[in-house]
C-alpha positions, 0 to 999 in steps of 0.5 A: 102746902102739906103733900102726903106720902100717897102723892109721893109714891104715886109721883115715884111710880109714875117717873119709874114708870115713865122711865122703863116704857122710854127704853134706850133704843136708838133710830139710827139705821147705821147702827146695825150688826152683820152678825146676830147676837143669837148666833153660836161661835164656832168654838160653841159646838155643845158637849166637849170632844172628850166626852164623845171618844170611845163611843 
């Protein structure tokens, strides 16, 4: 049986792709944060404090 590369590469992209649409997220609704991944610390407040005195 002669397999050509054309089919390999096909079988390989098809399993890349199979693998990326899966994805890794779960269904478990107790697996939630109280706190957003988006939302600033409180040490985060933009320009450091030095650069505002004197103005």
């Amino acid at each position: 049986m002669k397999v050509s590369w054309s089919k390999i590469v096909l079988g390989f992209i098809l399993l890349l792709t199979v693998g990326l649409v899966s994805g890794c997220e779960t269904t478990d609704p107790g697996n939630t944060s109280s706190i957003p991944w988006n939302s600033s610390k409180g040490w985060e407040s933009g320009l450091p404090s030095s650069l505002n005195e004197g103005r």
